[in-house]
C-alpha positions as CSV (number, residue, x, y, z in Angstrom):
1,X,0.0,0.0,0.0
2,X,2.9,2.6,0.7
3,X,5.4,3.0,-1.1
4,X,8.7,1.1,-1.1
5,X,11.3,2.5,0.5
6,X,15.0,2.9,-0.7
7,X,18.1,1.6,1.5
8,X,20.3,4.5,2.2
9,X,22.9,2.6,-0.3
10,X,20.3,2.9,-2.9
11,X,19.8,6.8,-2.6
12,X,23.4,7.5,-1.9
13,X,23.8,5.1,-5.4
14,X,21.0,7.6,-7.1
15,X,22.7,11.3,-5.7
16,X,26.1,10.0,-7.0
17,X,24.4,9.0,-10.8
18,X,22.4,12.6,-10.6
19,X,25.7,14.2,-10.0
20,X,27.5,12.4,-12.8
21,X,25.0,13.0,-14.9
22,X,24.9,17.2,-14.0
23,X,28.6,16.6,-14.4
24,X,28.5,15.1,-17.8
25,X,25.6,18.4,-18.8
26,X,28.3,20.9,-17.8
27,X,30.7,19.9,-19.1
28,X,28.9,19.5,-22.6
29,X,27.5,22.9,-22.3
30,X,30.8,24.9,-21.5
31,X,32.0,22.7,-24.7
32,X,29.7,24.0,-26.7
33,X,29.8,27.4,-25.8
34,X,34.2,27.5,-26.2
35,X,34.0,29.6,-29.4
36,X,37.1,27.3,-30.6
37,X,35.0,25.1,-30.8
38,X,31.9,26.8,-31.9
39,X,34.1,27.9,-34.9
40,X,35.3,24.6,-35.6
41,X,31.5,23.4,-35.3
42,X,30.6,26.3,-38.0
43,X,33.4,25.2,-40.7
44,X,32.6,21.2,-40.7
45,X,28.9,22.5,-41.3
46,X,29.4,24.6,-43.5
47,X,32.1,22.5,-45.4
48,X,30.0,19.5,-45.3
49,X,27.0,21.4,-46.7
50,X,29.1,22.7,-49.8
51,X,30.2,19.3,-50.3
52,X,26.8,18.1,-50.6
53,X,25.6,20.7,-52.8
54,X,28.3,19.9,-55.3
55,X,28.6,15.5,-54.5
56,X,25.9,13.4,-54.3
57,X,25.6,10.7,-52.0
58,X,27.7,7.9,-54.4
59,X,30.1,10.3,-54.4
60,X,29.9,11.1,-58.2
61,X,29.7,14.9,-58.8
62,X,26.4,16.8,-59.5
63,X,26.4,18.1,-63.3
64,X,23.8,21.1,-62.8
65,X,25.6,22.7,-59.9
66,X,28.9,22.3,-61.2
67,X,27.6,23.9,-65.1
68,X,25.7,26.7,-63.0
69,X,29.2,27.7,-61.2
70,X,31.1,27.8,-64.4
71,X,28.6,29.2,-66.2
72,X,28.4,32.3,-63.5
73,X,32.4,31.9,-64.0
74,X,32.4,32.7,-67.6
75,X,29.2,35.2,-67.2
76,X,31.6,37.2,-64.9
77,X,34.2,37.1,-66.8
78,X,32.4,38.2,-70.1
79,X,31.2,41.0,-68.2
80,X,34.2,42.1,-66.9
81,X,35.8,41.9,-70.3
82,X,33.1,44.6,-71.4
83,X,33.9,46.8,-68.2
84,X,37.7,46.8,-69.6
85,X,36.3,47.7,-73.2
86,X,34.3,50.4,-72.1
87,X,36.9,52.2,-69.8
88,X,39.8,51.8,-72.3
89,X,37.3,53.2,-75.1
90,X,35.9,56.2,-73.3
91,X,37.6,59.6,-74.6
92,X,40.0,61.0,-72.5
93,X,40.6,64.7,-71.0
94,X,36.9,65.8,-72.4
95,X,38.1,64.9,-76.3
96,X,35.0,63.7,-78.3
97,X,35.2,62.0,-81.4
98,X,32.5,61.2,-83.9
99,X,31.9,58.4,-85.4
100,X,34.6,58.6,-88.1
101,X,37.1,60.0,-85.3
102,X,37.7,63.5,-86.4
103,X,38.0,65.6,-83.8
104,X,35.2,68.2,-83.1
C-alpha cells in the first residue's frame, strides 16, 4: 500500500548518478559554448553542406551545380571583359570624337 522505500545505499547510489549526470551536462554545455570550438562546429557545417551541394551521396559529382558555377564563372568574366572595353574606349581629357574620329 505505501510506497517502497529505498536503503540509504540505494539513494546515496542515485545522488552520485544525478551528479555524474549534471557533471557530464556541464561539461557538454561549456563545450559547446568554447567559441574554438563553436568555430570549428561552423566550418565542418558549412564545409560539409558545400560538399553536398556539389557531390551526391555515391560520391559522383552533381552536373547542374557544377555547369551553373562555371557558367556564373564565364558570365563574370564576359562582363568584366566589357567593363575593360568600355573604360579603355571612353575619350580622355573631355576629347570627343564622332563616329569617323575626327575631332570636333
Amino acid at each position: 500500500m505505501g510506497k517502497k522505500k529505498d536503503s540509504l545505499e540505494d539513494m546515496k547510489d542515485e545522488a552520485l548518478r544525478r551528479q555524474d549526470n549534471l557533471a557530464a551536462d556541464i561539461d557538454e554545455l561549456l563545450d559547446r559554448v568554447n567559441p574554438v570550438n563553436a568555430f570549428q562546429r561552423w566550418k565542418n557545417e558549412a564545409k560539409d553542406s558545400t560538399k553536398s551541394f556539389f557531390v551526391a551521396d555515391s560520391g559522383a559529382v552533381k552536373p547542374v551545380p557544377v555547369a551553373g558555377l562555371v557558367g556564373g564563372a564565364l558570365g563574370l568574366l564576359a562582363v568584366t571583359a566589357g567593363a575593360i572595353v568600355l573604360v579603355t574606349r571612353t575619350p580622355k581629357d573631355g576629347i570627343y570624337y564622332d563616329r569617323d574620329y575626327s575631332k570636333k
